[in-house]
N, C-alpha and C positions, 0 to 999 in steps of 0.2 A: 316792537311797535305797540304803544298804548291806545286803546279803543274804548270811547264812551260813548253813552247811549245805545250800548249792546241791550238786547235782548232774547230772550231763547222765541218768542215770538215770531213774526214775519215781518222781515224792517222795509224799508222803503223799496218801493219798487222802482224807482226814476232812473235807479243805475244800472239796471239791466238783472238779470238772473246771475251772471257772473261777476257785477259787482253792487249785490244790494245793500242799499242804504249809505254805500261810501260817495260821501256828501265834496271830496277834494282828494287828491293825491300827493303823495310825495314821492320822491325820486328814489326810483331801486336803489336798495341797500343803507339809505341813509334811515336810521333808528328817530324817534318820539313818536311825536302826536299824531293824528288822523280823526275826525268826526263824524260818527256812524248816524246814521239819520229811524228814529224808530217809526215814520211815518210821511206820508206824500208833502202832505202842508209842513213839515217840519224841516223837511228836506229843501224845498222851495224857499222856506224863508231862511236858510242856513245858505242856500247857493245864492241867493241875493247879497246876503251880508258878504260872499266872498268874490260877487262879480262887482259891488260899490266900494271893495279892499278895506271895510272898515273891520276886516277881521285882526286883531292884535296877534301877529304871529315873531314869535322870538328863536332864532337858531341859534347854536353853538358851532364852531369847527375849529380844525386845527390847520392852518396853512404854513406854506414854507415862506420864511425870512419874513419880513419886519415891513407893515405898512405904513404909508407915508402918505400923507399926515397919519396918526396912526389912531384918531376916532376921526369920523366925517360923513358924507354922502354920494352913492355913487349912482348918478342919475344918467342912464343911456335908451338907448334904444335897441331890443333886440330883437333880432329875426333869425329864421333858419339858414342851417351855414349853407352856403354857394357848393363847398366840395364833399357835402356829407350832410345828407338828408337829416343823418340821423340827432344830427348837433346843431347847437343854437351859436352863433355869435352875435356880438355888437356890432349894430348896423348903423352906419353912417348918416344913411339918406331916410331907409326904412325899416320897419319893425316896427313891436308895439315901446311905449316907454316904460323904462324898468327902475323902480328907487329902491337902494339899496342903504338904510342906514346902518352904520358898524363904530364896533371902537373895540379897543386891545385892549384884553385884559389881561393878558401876559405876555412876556417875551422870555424866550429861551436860548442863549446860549451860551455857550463857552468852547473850551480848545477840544474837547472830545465826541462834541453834536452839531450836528447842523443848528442855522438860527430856524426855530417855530415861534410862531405866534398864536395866542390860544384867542379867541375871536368870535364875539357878539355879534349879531343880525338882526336888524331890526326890518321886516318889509314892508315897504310902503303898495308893494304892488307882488303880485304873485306870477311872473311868466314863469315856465319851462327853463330848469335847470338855471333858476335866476343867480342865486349866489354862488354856483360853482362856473357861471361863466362872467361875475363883475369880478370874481377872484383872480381869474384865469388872466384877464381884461389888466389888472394893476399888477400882474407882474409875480402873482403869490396864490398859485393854483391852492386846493385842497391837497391834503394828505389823503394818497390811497386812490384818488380821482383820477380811474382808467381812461378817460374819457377828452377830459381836458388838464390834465396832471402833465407831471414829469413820466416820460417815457422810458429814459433809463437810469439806474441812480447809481451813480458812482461817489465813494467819499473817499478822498485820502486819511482822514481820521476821524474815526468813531467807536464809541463806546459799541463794544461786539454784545453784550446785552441785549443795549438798544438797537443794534442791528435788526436783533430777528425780531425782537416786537414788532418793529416797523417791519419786517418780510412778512409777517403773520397778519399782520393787519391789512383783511382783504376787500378793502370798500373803501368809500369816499369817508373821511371824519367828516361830517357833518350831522345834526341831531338836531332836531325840533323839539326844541326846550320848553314853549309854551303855547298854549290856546287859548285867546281870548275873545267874546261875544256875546252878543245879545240873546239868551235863550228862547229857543221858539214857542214855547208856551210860558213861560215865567217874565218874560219882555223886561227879564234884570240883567245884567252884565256877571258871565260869570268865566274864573279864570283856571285851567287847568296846568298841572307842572308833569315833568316830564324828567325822571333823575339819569346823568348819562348813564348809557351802558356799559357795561363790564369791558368788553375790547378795548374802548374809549377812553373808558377810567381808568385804564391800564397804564395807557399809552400818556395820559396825562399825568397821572401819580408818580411817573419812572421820570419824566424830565421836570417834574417840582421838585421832587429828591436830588435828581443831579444836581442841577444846575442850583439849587441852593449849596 
Protein backbone atom coordinates (compact mmCIF):
# COMPACT_ATOMS: atom_id res chain seq x y z
CA UNK A 1 0.00 0.00 0.00
CA UNK A 2 1.40 3.45 -1.18
CA UNK A 3 1.12 6.58 1.26
CA UNK A 4 1.57 10.19 0.42
CA UNK A 5 1.46 13.09 2.23
CA UNK A 6 3.38 11.18 5.17
CA UNK A 7 5.18 12.96 7.49
CA UNK A 8 7.38 12.14 10.49
CA UNK A 9 5.35 15.17 12.02
CA UNK A 10 1.85 14.72 13.59
CA UNK A 11 -0.69 14.27 10.67
CA UNK A 12 -4.20 14.85 10.89
CA UNK A 13 -6.10 14.36 13.74
CA UNK A 14 -9.87 13.92 12.23
CA UNK A 15 -9.25 10.17 12.06
CA UNK A 16 -8.83 9.38 15.39
CA UNK A 17 -5.46 8.34 17.21
CA UNK A 18 -5.88 5.00 15.52
CA UNK A 19 -6.32 6.21 12.26
CA UNK A 20 -4.42 9.47 11.82
CA UNK A 21 -4.65 11.36 8.93
CA UNK A 22 -6.08 8.41 6.61
CA UNK A 23 -8.27 10.76 4.80
CA UNK A 24 -10.41 7.30 2.76
CA UNK A 25 -9.98 3.48 2.98
CA UNK A 26 -9.64 0.68 0.90
CA UNK A 27 -10.70 -2.76 1.30
CA UNK A 28 -8.49 -5.38 3.54
CA UNK A 29 -5.93 -6.91 1.30
CA UNK A 30 -6.55 -5.15 -1.68
CA UNK A 31 -2.69 -3.42 -2.56
CA UNK A 32 -2.22 0.68 -4.15
CA UNK A 33 -3.24 4.01 -3.05
CA UNK A 34 -4.55 5.57 0.04
CA UNK A 35 -4.29 9.58 1.06
CA UNK A 36 -2.58 10.41 4.26
CA UNK A 37 -3.72 13.96 5.31
CA UNK A 38 -0.70 16.16 6.91
CA UNK A 39 -3.20 18.51 8.58
CA UNK A 40 -7.13 19.35 9.92
CA UNK A 41 -7.87 21.76 6.85
CA UNK A 42 -6.29 19.45 4.44
CA UNK A 43 -7.93 16.58 5.57
CA UNK A 44 -11.44 18.42 5.32
CA UNK A 45 -10.86 19.63 1.91
CA UNK A 46 -9.50 16.04 0.71
CA UNK A 47 -12.88 14.26 2.45
CA UNK A 48 -15.04 16.86 0.47
CA UNK A 49 -13.41 16.17 -2.76
CA UNK A 50 -14.12 12.38 -1.82
CA UNK A 51 -17.94 12.93 -0.40
CA UNK A 52 -18.69 15.37 -4.15
CA UNK A 53 -16.79 11.73 -5.82
CA UNK A 54 -14.79 14.19 -7.90
CA UNK A 55 -11.85 12.14 -6.72
CA UNK A 56 -10.22 10.44 -10.11
CA UNK A 57 -9.81 6.92 -8.72
CA UNK A 58 -8.62 4.04 -11.25
CA UNK A 59 -8.47 0.10 -10.09
CA UNK A 60 -7.08 -2.95 -11.61
CA UNK A 61 -8.38 -6.65 -10.98
CA UNK A 62 -8.28 -9.82 -12.39
CA UNK A 63 -11.78 -11.72 -12.43
CA UNK A 64 -12.97 -15.02 -13.65
CA UNK A 65 -14.31 -15.57 -17.42
CA UNK A 66 -15.13 -12.90 -19.80
CA UNK A 67 -17.52 -9.61 -19.51
CA UNK A 68 -20.17 -8.94 -21.46
CA UNK A 69 -20.19 -6.29 -23.12
CA UNK A 70 -16.75 -6.30 -22.19
CA UNK A 71 -16.13 -2.26 -21.67
CA UNK A 72 -19.41 -0.42 -20.20
CA UNK A 73 -21.09 0.85 -17.12
CA UNK A 74 -22.49 -0.74 -14.18
CA UNK A 75 -24.92 1.54 -12.46
CA UNK A 76 -26.95 0.00 -9.18
CA UNK A 77 -27.82 0.50 -6.03
CA UNK A 78 -26.16 -0.97 -2.94
CA UNK A 79 -26.95 -1.80 0.42
CA UNK A 80 -26.07 -4.18 3.15
CA UNK A 81 -26.77 -7.84 2.42
CA UNK A 82 -30.08 -9.14 4.27
CA UNK A 83 -28.12 -12.38 5.42
CA UNK A 84 -24.69 -11.15 6.40
CA UNK A 85 -24.14 -7.86 8.16
CA UNK A 86 -20.96 -8.21 7.11
CA UNK A 87 -21.49 -7.83 3.20
CA UNK A 88 -22.89 -5.46 0.66
CA UNK A 89 -25.13 -6.47 -2.17
CA UNK A 90 -27.22 -4.81 -5.10
CA UNK A 91 -30.40 -3.59 -3.81
CA UNK A 92 -33.34 -3.46 -5.82
CA UNK A 93 -35.51 -0.91 -4.06
CA UNK A 94 -32.63 0.45 -1.65
CA UNK A 95 -29.21 1.51 -1.06
CA UNK A 96 -26.93 4.12 -2.03
CA UNK A 97 -26.18 4.35 -5.99
CA UNK A 98 -23.19 2.90 -7.13
CA UNK A 99 -21.26 3.69 -10.77
CA UNK A 100 -18.95 1.38 -11.91
CA UNK A 101 -17.07 2.24 -15.05
CA UNK A 102 -14.86 -0.84 -16.70
CA UNK A 103 -13.41 -2.22 -19.78
CA UNK A 104 -11.21 -5.35 -20.61
CA UNK A 105 -7.89 -5.15 -21.14
CA UNK A 106 -7.38 -8.66 -21.50
CA UNK A 107 -8.68 -11.94 -21.80
CA UNK A 108 -7.07 -15.23 -21.06
CA UNK A 109 -7.60 -18.31 -22.32
CA UNK A 110 -7.09 -21.52 -23.71
CA UNK A 111 -7.40 -25.57 -23.15
CA UNK A 112 -5.03 -25.55 -20.07
CA UNK A 113 -6.63 -22.30 -17.85
CA UNK A 114 -9.65 -21.14 -16.86
CA UNK A 115 -11.00 -17.89 -19.02
CA UNK A 116 -9.54 -14.59 -16.70
CA UNK A 117 -10.03 -11.26 -17.69
CA UNK A 118 -7.64 -8.68 -16.65
CA UNK A 119 -9.89 -5.40 -15.85
CA UNK A 120 -9.93 -1.46 -15.55
CA UNK A 121 -12.28 0.44 -13.06
CA UNK A 122 -13.05 3.44 -13.35
CA UNK A 123 -15.41 4.94 -10.20
CA UNK A 124 -17.91 7.27 -10.47
CA UNK A 125 -18.93 6.81 -6.74
CA UNK A 126 -17.01 5.03 -3.93
CA UNK A 127 -19.55 2.73 -1.67
CA UNK A 128 -18.20 -0.27 0.46
CA UNK A 129 -16.64 -3.20 -1.38
CA UNK A 130 -18.11 -1.42 -4.74
CA UNK A 131 -16.16 -3.23 -7.44
CA UNK A 132 -16.06 -6.64 -5.88
CA UNK A 133 -19.75 -6.61 -5.49
CA UNK A 134 -20.76 -4.98 -9.48
CA UNK A 135 -18.33 -7.92 -10.18
CA UNK A 136 -19.88 -10.40 -8.12
CA UNK A 137 -23.33 -8.72 -9.42
CA UNK A 138 -22.25 -9.67 -13.67
CA UNK A 139 -21.47 -12.94 -12.97
CA UNK A 140 -17.35 -12.50 -12.82
CA UNK A 141 -16.45 -12.39 -9.01
CA UNK A 142 -12.60 -11.33 -8.36
CA UNK A 143 -9.83 -13.66 -8.20
CA UNK A 144 -8.89 -14.59 -4.48
CA UNK A 145 -12.45 -12.67 -3.22
CA UNK A 146 -13.22 -14.79 -0.03
CA UNK A 147 -15.99 -12.96 0.44
CA UNK A 148 -17.99 -12.67 -2.69
CA UNK A 149 -15.75 -15.09 -4.97
CA UNK A 150 -15.80 -18.74 -5.92
CA UNK A 151 -16.22 -20.91 -2.87
CA UNK A 152 -14.69 -23.95 -4.24
CA UNK A 153 -12.66 -24.33 -7.29
CA UNK A 154 -12.49 -27.35 -9.11
CA UNK A 155 -10.88 -27.61 -12.72
CA UNK A 156 -10.88 -30.58 -14.85
CA UNK A 157 -7.77 -29.13 -16.62
CA UNK A 158 -5.17 -26.82 -15.67
CA UNK A 159 -1.81 -25.82 -16.06
CA UNK A 160 -0.43 -27.45 -12.21
CA UNK A 161 2.14 -24.23 -12.30
CA UNK A 162 -0.65 -22.13 -12.50
CA UNK A 163 -2.49 -24.09 -10.04
CA UNK A 164 -0.49 -23.14 -7.12
CA UNK A 165 0.00 -19.49 -8.15
CA UNK A 166 -3.47 -19.29 -7.95
CA UNK A 167 -3.66 -21.57 -4.33
CA UNK A 168 -0.88 -19.00 -3.27
CA UNK A 169 -2.56 -16.17 -4.05
CA UNK A 170 -4.17 -15.16 -0.78
CA UNK A 171 -6.63 -11.94 -1.24
CA UNK A 172 -8.91 -10.41 -3.60
CA UNK A 173 -6.76 -9.32 -7.17
CA UNK A 174 -7.73 -6.02 -6.98
CA UNK A 175 -5.28 -2.89 -6.77
CA UNK A 176 -5.85 0.86 -6.86
CA UNK A 177 -3.86 1.87 -9.62
CA UNK A 178 -4.26 5.61 -9.33
CA UNK A 179 -5.15 8.94 -7.25
CA UNK A 180 -6.40 11.83 -8.68
CA UNK A 181 -7.32 15.48 -7.09
CA UNK A 182 -7.28 18.70 -6.39
CA UNK A 183 -4.45 19.43 -3.95
CA UNK A 184 -5.35 21.16 -0.64
CA UNK A 185 -3.10 23.77 -0.57
CA UNK A 186 -1.80 23.99 -4.23
CA UNK A 187 -5.75 24.03 -5.53
CA UNK A 188 -3.79 22.26 -8.91
CA UNK A 189 -4.88 18.81 -9.98
CA UNK A 190 -2.48 16.32 -9.17
CA UNK A 191 -2.21 12.54 -10.22
CA UNK A 192 -0.49 9.65 -8.49
CA UNK A 193 0.41 5.90 -10.06
CA UNK A 194 0.50 3.14 -8.28
CA UNK A 195 2.82 -0.16 -9.96
CA UNK A 196 1.04 -3.60 -9.32
CA UNK A 197 2.46 -5.71 -6.78
CA UNK A 198 4.67 -8.48 -6.94
CA UNK A 199 1.77 -11.36 -6.08
CA UNK A 200 -0.27 -9.68 -8.80
CA UNK A 201 2.39 -9.29 -11.39
CA UNK A 202 3.07 -12.67 -10.79
CA UNK A 203 -0.09 -13.92 -11.39
CA UNK A 204 -0.48 -11.63 -14.45
CA UNK A 205 2.94 -12.26 -16.25
CA UNK A 206 2.28 -16.35 -15.97
CA UNK A 207 -1.07 -16.06 -18.00
CA UNK A 208 0.42 -13.32 -20.69
CA UNK A 209 3.26 -15.99 -21.18
CA UNK A 210 0.80 -18.92 -21.47
CA UNK A 211 -1.78 -18.00 -23.09
CA UNK A 212 0.32 -16.27 -25.86
Amino acid sequence: MDCYFTTKKKLSSIGGKLRPGIVHRIDKDTSGLVVIAKNNISHEKLSNQFSNHSIKRVYQTLIWGKLRPQFGKIETLITRSSKNRQLMEVGLTKGKKAITNYKTLEVFENDKIPTFSFIECKLETGRTHQIRVHMSYKGNPLIGDKKYGKKRLQFKKINKKFEKILSNFDRQALHAKSLGFIHPTKNSFVNFESKLPKDFKKMLDFLEKFSN
